[in-house]
C-alpha positions in Angstrom: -12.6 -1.2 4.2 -13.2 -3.5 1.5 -12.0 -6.8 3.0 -14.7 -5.3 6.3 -17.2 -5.6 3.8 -16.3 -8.8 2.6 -15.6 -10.6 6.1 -19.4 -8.9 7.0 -20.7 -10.7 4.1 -19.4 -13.8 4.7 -20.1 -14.0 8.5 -23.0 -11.9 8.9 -25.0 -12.8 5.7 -25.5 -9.5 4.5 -24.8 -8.7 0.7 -22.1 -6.3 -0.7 -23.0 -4.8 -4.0 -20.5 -3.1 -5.9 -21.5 -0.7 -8.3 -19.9 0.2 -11.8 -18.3 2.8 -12.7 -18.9 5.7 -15.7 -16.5 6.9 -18.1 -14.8 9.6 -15.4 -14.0 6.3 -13.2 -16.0 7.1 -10.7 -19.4 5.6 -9.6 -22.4 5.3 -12.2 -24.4 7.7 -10.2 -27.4 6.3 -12.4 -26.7 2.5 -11.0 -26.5 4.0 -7.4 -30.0 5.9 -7.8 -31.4 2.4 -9.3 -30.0 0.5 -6.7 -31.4 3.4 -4.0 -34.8 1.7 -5.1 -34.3 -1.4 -3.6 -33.8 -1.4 0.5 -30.4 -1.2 1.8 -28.7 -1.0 5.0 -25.7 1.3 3.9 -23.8 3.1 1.4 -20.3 3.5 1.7 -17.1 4.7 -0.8 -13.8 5.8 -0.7 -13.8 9.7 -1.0 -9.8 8.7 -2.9 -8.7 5.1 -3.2 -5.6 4.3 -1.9 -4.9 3.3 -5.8 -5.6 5.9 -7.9 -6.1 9.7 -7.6 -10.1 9.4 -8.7 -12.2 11.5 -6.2 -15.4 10.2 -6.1 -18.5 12.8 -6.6 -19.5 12.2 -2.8 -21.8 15.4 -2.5 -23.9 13.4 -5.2 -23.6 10.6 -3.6 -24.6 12.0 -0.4 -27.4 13.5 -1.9 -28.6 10.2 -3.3 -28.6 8.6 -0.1 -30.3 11.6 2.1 -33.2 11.3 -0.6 -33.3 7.6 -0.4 -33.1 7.6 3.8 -29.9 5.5 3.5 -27.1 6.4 5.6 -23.8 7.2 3.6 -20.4 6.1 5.3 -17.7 8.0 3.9 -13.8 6.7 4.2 -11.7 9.7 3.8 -8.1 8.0 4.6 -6.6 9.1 1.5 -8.5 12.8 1.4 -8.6 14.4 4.3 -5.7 16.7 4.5 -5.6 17.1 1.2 -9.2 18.2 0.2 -12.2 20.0 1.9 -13.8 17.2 4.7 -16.9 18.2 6.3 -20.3 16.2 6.9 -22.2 19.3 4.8 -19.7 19.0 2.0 -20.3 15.7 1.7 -23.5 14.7 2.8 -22.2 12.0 4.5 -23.7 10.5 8.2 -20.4 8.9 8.8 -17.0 9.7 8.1 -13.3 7.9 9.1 -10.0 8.0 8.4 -6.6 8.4 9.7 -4.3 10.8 11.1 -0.9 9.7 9.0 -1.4 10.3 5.2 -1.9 14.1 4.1 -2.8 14.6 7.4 0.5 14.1 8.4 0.0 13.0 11.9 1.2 10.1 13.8 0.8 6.9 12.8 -1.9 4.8 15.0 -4.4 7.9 15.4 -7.6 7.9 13.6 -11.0 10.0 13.5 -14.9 9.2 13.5 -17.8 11.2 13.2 -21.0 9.9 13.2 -24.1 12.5 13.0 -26.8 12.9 15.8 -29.8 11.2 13.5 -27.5 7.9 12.6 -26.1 8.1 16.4 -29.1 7.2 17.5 -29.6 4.0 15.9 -25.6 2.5 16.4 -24.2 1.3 20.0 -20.4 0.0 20.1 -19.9 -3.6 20.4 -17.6 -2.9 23.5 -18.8 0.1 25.3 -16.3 0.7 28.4 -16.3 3.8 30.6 -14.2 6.3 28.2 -17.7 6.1 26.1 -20.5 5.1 28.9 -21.5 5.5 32.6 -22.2 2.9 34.5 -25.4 3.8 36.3 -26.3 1.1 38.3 -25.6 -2.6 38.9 -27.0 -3.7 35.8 -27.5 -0.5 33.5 -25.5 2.0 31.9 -26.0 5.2 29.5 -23.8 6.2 26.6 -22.8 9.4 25.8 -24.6 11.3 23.6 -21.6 12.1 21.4 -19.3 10.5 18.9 -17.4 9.1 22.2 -19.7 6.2 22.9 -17.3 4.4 20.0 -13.9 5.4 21.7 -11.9 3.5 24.6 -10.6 4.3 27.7 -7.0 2.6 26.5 -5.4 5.5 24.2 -2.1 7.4 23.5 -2.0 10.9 25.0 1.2 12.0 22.8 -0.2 10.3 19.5 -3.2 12.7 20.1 -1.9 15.2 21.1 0.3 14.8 17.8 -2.9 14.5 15.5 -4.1 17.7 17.7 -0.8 19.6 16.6 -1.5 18.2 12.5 -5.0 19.6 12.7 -4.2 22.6 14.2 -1.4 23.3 10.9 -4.1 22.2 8.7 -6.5 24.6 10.0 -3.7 27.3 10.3 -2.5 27.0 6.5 -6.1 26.3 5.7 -7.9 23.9 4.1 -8.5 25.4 0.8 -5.2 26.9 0.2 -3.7 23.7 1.0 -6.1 21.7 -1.2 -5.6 23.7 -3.7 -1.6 24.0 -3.8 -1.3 20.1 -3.6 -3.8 19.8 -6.2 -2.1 21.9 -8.5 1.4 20.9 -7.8 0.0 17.1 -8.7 -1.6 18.2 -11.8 1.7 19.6 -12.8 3.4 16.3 -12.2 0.4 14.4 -14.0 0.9 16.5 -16.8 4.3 16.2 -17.0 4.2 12.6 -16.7 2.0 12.3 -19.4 4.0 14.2 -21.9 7.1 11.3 -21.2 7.2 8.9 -24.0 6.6 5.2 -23.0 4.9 7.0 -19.8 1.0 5.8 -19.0 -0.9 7.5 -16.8 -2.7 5.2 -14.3 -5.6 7.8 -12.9 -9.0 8.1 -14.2 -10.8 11.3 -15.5 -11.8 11.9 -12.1 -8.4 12.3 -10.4 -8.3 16.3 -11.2 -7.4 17.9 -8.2 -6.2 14.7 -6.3 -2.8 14.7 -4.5 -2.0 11.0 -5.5 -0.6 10.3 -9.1 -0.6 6.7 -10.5 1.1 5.9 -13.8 3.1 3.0 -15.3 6.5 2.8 -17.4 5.9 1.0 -20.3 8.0 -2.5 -20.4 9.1 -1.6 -16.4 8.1 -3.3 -13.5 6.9 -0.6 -11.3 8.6 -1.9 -8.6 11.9 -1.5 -10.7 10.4 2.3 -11.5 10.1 2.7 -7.4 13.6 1.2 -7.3 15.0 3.9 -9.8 13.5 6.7 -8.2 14.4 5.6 -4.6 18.0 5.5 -5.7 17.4 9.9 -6.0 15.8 9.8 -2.9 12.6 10.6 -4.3 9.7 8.2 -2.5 7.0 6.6 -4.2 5.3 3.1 -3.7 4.2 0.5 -6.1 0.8 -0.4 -5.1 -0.4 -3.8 -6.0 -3.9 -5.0 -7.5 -4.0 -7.2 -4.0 -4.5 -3.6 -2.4 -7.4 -2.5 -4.8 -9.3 -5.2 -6.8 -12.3 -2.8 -7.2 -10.2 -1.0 -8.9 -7.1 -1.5 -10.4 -8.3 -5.2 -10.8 -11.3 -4.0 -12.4 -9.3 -2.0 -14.8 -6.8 -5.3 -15.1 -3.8 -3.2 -13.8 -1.5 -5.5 -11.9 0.4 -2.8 -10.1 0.8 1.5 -10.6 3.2 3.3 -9.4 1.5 5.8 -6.6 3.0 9.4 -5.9 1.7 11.6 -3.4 2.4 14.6 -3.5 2.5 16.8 -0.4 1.8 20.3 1.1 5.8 20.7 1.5 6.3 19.5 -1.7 7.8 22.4 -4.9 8.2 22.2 -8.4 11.9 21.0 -8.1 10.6 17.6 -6.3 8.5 17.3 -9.7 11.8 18.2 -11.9 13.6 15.8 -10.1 10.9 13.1 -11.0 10.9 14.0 -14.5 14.5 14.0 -14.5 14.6 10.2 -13.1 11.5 8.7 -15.2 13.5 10.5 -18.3 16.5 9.1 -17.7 17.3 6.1 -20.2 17.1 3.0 -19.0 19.4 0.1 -19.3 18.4 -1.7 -22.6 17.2 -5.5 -22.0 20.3 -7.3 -21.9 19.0 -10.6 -23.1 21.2 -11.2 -25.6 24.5 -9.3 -24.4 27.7 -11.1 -24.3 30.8 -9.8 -22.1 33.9 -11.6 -21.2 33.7 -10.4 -17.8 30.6 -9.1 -15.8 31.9 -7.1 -12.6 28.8 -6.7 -10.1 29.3 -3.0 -8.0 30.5 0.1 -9.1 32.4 0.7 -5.6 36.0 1.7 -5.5 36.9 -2.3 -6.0 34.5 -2.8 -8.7 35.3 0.3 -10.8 39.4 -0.6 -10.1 38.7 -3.9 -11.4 36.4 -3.1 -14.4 39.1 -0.5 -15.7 42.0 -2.4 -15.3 40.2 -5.3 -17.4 39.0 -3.2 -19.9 42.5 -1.4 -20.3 43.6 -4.9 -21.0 41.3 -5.0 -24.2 38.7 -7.1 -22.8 34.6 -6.5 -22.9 33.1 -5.5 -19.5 29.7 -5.3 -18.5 29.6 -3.9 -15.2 26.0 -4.0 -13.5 25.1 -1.6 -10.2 21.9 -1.9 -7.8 22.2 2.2 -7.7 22.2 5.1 -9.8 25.4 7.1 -10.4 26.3 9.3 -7.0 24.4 7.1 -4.1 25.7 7.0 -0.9 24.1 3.2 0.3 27.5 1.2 0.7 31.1 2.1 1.5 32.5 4.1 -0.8 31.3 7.7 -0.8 32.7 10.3 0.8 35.0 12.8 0.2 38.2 11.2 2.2 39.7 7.9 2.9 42.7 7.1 5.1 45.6 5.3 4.0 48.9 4.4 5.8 51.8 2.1 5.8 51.1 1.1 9.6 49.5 -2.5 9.7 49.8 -5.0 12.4 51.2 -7.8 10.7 54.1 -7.6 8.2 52.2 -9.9 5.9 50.6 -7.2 4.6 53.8 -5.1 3.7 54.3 -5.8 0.1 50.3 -5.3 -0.6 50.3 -2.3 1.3 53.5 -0.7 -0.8 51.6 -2.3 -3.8 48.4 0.0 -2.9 50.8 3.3 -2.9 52.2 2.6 -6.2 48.5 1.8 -7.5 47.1 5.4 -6.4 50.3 6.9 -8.1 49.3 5.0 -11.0 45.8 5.7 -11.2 46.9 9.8 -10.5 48.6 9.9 -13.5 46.0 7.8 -15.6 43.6 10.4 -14.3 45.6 13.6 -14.5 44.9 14.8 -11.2 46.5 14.3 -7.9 44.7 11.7 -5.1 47.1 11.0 -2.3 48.2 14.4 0.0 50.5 12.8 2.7 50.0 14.6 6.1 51.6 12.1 8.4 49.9 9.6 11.0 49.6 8.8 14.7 48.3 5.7 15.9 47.6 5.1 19.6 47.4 2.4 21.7 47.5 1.7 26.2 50.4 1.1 26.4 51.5 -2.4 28.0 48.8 -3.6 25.6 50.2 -6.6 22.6 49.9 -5.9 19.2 49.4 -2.6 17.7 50.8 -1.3 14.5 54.1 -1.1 13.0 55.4 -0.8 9.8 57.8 0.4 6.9 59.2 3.7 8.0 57.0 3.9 11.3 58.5 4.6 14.9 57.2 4.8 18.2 57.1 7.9 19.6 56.7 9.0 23.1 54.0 11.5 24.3 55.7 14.7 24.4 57.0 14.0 20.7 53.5 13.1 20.0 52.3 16.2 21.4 55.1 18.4 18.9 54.3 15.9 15.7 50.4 16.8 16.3 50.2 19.9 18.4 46.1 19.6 17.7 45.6 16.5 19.4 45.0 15.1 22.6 46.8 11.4 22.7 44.9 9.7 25.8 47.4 9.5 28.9 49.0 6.1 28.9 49.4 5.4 25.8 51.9 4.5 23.2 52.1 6.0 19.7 53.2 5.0 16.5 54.6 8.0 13.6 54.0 6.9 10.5 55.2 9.2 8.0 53.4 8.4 5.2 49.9 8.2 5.8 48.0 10.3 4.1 44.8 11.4 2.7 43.1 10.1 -0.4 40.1 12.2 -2.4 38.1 9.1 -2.3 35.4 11.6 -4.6 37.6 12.7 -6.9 39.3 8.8 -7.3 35.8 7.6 -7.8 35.3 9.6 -10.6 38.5 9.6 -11.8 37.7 5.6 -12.2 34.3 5.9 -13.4 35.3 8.1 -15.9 38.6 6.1 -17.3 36.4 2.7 -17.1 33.9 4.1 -20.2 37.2 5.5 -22.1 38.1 1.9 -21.8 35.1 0.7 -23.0 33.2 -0.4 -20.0 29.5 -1.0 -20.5 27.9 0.2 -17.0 24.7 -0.8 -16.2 23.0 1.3 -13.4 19.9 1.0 -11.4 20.0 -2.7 -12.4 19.9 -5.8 -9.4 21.0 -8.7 -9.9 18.9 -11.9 -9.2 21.9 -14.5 -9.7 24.0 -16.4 -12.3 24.9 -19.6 -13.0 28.2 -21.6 -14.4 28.3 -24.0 -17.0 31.2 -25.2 -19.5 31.1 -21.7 -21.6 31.0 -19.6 -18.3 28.6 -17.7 -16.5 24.8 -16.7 -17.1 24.3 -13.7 -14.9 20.5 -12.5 -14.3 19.6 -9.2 -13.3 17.1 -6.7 -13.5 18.1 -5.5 -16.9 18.2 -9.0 -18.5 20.4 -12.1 -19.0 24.8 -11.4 -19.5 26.6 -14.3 -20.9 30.5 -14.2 -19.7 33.1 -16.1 -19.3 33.7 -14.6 -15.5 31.6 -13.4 -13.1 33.3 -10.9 -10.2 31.4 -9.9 -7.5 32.1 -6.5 -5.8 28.9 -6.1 -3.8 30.1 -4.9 -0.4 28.0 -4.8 1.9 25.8 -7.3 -0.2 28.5 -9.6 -1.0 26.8 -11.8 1.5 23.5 -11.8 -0.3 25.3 -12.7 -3.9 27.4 -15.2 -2.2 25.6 -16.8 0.5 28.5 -18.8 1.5 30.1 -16.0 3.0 26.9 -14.1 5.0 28.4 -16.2 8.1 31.4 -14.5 8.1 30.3 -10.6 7.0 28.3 -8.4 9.4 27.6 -5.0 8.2 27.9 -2.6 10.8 27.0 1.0 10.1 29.1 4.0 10.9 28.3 8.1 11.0 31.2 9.8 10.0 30.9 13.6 11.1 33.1 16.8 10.2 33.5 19.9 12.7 34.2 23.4 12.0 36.9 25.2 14.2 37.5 28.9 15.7 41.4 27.8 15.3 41.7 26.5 11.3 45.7 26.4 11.8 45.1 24.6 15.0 43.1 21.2 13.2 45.2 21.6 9.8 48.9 19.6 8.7 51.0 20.0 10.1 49.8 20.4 13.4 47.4 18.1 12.8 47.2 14.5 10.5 45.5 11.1 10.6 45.1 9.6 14.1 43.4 6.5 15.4 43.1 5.6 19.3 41.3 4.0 21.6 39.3 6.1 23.7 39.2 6.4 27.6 36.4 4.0 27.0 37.7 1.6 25.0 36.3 2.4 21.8 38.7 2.9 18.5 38.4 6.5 17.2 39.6 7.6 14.0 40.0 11.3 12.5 41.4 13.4 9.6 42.5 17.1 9.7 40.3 19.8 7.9 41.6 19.5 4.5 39.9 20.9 1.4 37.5 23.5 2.9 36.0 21.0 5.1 36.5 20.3 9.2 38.3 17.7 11.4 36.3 14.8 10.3 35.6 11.9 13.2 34.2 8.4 13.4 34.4 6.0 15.7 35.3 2.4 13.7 32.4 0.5 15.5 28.7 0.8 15.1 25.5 -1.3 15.5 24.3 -3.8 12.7 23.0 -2.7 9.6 20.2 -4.5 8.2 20.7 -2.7 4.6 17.0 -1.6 4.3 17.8 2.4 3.3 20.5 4.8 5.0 19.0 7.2 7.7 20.9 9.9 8.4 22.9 10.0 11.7 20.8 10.8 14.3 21.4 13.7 17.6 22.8 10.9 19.6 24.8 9.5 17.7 26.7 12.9 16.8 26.3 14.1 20.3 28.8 11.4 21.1 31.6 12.2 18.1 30.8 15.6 19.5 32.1 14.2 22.9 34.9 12.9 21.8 36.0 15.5 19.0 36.0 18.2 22.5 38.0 15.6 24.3 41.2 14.3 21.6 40.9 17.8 19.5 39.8 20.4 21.2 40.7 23.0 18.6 37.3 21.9 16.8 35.3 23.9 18.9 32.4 24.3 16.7 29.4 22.9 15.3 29.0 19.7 13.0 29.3 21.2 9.3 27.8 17.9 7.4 27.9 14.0 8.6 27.4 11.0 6.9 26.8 7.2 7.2 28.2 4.4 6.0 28.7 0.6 6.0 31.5 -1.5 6.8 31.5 -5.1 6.3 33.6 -6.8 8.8 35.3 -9.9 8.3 37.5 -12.4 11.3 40.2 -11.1 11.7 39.5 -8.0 9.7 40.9 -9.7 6.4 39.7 -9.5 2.7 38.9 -12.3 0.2 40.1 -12.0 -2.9 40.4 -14.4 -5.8 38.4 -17.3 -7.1 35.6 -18.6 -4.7 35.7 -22.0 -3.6 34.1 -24.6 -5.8 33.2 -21.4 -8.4 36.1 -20.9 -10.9 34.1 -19.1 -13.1 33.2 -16.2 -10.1 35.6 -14.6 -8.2 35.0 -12.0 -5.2 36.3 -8.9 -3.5 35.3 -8.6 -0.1 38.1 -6.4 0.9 36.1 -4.9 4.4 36.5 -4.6 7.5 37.1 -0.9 7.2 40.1 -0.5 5.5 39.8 -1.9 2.6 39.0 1.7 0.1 42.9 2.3 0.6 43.8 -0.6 -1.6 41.1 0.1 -4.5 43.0 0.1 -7.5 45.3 -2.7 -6.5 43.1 -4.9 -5.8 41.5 -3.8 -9.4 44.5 -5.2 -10.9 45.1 -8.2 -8.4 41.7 -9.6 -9.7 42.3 -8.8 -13.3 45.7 -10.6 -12.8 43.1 -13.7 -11.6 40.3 -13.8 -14.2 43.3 -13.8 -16.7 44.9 -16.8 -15.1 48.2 -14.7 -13.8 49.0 -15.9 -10.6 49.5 -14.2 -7.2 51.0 -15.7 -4.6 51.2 -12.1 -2.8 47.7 -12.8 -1.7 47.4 -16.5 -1.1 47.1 -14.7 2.6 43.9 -13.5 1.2 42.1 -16.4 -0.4 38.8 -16.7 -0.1 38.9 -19.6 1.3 40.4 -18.3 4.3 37.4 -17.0 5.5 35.1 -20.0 4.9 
């Protein structure tokens, strides 16, 4: 509304006066009655700005403006739905505002009302026939109503949508609705308040608002945002640029806003405190490490270990907090096997075993159950996998390795006897957990903004501060692109739903009548699957999906596990029942699905793991290793078939 005012006021002439405010941060209802004395067109305020949670003392300013004949235009965008709206409650002769917000409607509806004695005096700018008759060839009436403003061109499911918010609003009513968001936000206030280096943000006047403002003292509220978006909690950072009348009054530069909501409960507000309590990372501007490892996925944590293990100082820096699910290693299974197309890969591939065995015993726990694979393919068709100890099998021994599974006719089968299942959870924290014994630094919640090499080594930026190192080694994932711009030719990031289904037949979708598969489909699209293992169902993904742009991590949507559904009643029909839990995630593919790994061209100071292209989790702790062989100068010739500069 404000920049209306100010385009009016430029291109109309008129003049905008904007009153002060008293000590409750509302307006000097003393400076409106004064200014009352001298003629004006309007009044007009914000019943709740969209920066603060103040709640102007409309009724009184209503009041004010009845006594003074001057009408009073009241935006209630960030109130209604949230507090009692009427023209009597508020004295006000005009009042707009939207259907999204606590209103909870669809986005692009809206509301006016516009009394009978101010009516009278306004015609739209653009009357059309929603809002007019047309009477003769050169006259036409308007309605009498509020509708002489509307349009003939409108949504009939967005209003019907706003209808269907209304109606709940009335249902729950507006009172008891008022008053459970009020309180629920007071709580959160409160608590907030009680946080050390915590400063609240709303005036006096915000008692009994839904929207909480505050500030983390020495944070940028958009790192605040950050931090709380990593727990799925969402809040916005609301700049000055959206409120100059008042958080530039105030010389606030940005707050962060919460709303809270009519769906909203006490444990939303623990798991703010919880967030906002949790120590930050300590500025960083004079910490020194010899090597800074950037991601805390299965490669990054594999690499940090093995570096620290080997007695030197790691700093390891992650965009997330501990236990997100926003890149490609989450989950509570990963697949590995010895089948690969090309025997290029055979030694790394044997190397990956003996690194999971390793990491077992480091950890104390066991991470590798072998359950025996089958890989499918038309048959006739070139390529395929083979490998160490594999075979091809025809399809009736197929059918009596993996009774619970449909191989699609016409095709031919690989057995590979050692594929198996890893507890990608339980290695993650298994490696998480042996990194801080060995004296890894992690740094969560932190982004990094860049480094640069000189002759001592690398000056890494981030969020958190400045790391000096002698190495840099970046295991971003899915934003290895972004760190390394280089390679963001060759990486697309694709996302994938993973889903697991329940079964009426548990022995039927278990080893050993069931193990790890991949096929193509009857439509040509490469499906993968696990048994049920561990108390969960035959899990299914198809190893395509569409690209990701990395802006947040929807869950999988009904279509797209209507058609693992498909599939999972086609290839294993023994998982007859319902989708227990899904999941998404990303893959990064590369050509020729291969990693990078090693020293990045014309950086020798950085070196890189973009081991993608969906298969790269089964190598995690060797390829931890691998690079720790590299920033120490070891060389490995194993993986010259790997080099990054392969890819570019």
């Amino acid at each position: 509304m404000a920049l209306s005012l100010l385009e009016l006021e430029r291109d109309r002439r008129i003049r905008v006066e904007v009153l002060p405010c008293d000590a409750s941060g509302g307006v000097d209802l003393d400076a409106l009655a004064e200014a009352l004395r001298r003629p004006a067109a309007f009044v007009t305020a914000s019943h709740v700005p969209t920066s603060s949670g103040l709640i102007e003392p409309v009724a009184r300013i209503g009041a004010l403006s009845a006594a003074a004949g001057v009408p009073f235009i009241l935006d209630a965008t960030q109130s209604v739905g949230q507090l009692p709206v009427t023209a009597a409650l508020t004295g006000a002769d005009a009042i707009f505002g939207t259907g999204r917000k606590f209103l909870r409607g669809p986005r692009g509806t809206g509301f006016l009302y516009v009394s009978p004695r101010l009516r009278a005096g306004l015609r739209p700018l653009n009357p059309d026939v929603r809002g007019a008759e047309w009477t003769g060839q050169d006259t036409f009436d308007l309605s009498d109503t509020a509708r002489r403003f509307e349009t003939w061109e409108a949504s009939h499911a967005l209003r019907l949508g706003l209808g269907v918010a209304l109606d709940q609003l009335r249902e729950a009513g507006p009172d008891v609705v008022s008053a459970r968001i009020g309180g629920l936000a007071g709580d959160l206030r409160a608590r907030l308040t009680a946080l050390p280096g915590v400063v609240p943000a709303d005036p006096p006047a915000a008692a009994g608002s839904g929207i909480v403002t505050f500030v983390v003292e020495g944070e940028d509220p958009r790192e605040t945002v950050a931090r709380l978006a990593q727990a799925r909690i969402h809040v916005l950072a609301v700049p000055a640029a959206h409120g100059q009348w008042d958080l530039g009054r105030r010389g606030l530069e940005r707050v962060v806003r919460a709303s809270v909501h009519v769906y909203n409960d006490t444990t939303d507000l623990d798991a703010v405190e919880d967030v906002i309590r949790r120590p930050r990372p300590a500025p960083a501007t004079s910490r020194r490490a010899d090597v800074v490892v950037i991601g805390a996925g299965v490669h990054g944590r594999s690499t940090a270990w093995e570096l620290a293990r080997r007695g030197l100082r790691v700093v390891q820096v992650e965009q997330f907090a501990e236990g997100h699910q926003e890149g490609s290693s989450h989950g509570a299974t990963r697949m590995i096997r010895r089948a690969y197309p090309n025997p290029i890969w055979d030694p790394f591939v044997d190397t990956a075993y003996k690194a999971w065995d390793a990491l077992a015993d480091a950890a104390g726990e066991s991470l590798l159950t072998t359950v025996g694979g089958l890989y499918s393919r038309p048959a006739g068709t070139e390529g395929g996998l083979r490998g160490p100890g594999c075979r091809l099998v025809g399809p009736d021994e197929a059918a009596e390795l993996f009774p619970g599974l449909r191989v699609p006719e016409g095709s031919t089968s690989l057995y590979d006897p050692a594929a198996g299942i890893l507890r990608a959870d339980a290695a993650m924290r298994a490696l998480r957990r042996l990194g801080l014994v060995a004296g890894v630094e992690v740094i969560e919640s932190a982004r990094v903004r860049g480094w640069t090499e000189s002759g001592d080594g690398v000056h890494v930026e981030t969020s958190a501060g400045t790391i000096s190192a002698g190495r840099v080694v970046v295991c971003a994932g899915p934003w290895n692109g972004a760190l390394l711009p280089e390679f963001a030719p060759v990486l697309n990031v694709l996302r994938i739903v993973n889903a697991y289904f329940s079964s009426s037949a548990s022995d039927r979708v278990t080893a050993p009548e069931l193990g790890v598969f991949s096929f193509q489909t009857d439509d040509e699209r490469l499906l993968y699957g696990f048994p049920a293992f561990e108390g969960r169902g035959v899990k299914i993904g198809l190893d395509d999906g569409p690209p990701d742009p990395l802006t947040g991590t929807p869950p999988p949507s009904a279509a797209e596990l209507a058609t693992l559904e498909r599939y999972v009643r086609r290839y294993v029909p023994a998982a007859d029942g319902p989708v227990e839990s899904s999941l998404t995630c990303r893959y990064t593919m590369a050509p020729r699905n291969r990693f990078a790994i090693g020293a990045v061209p014309g950086r020798p100071a950085t070196f890189v793991a973009a081991a993608c292209s969906g298969h790269g989790f089964k190598f995690g702790p060797a390829i931890g290793a691998a690079l720790a062989d590299l920033v120490e100068g070891v060389d490995r010739p194993d993986l010259d078939f790997l080099a990054p500069e392969n890819l570019l």
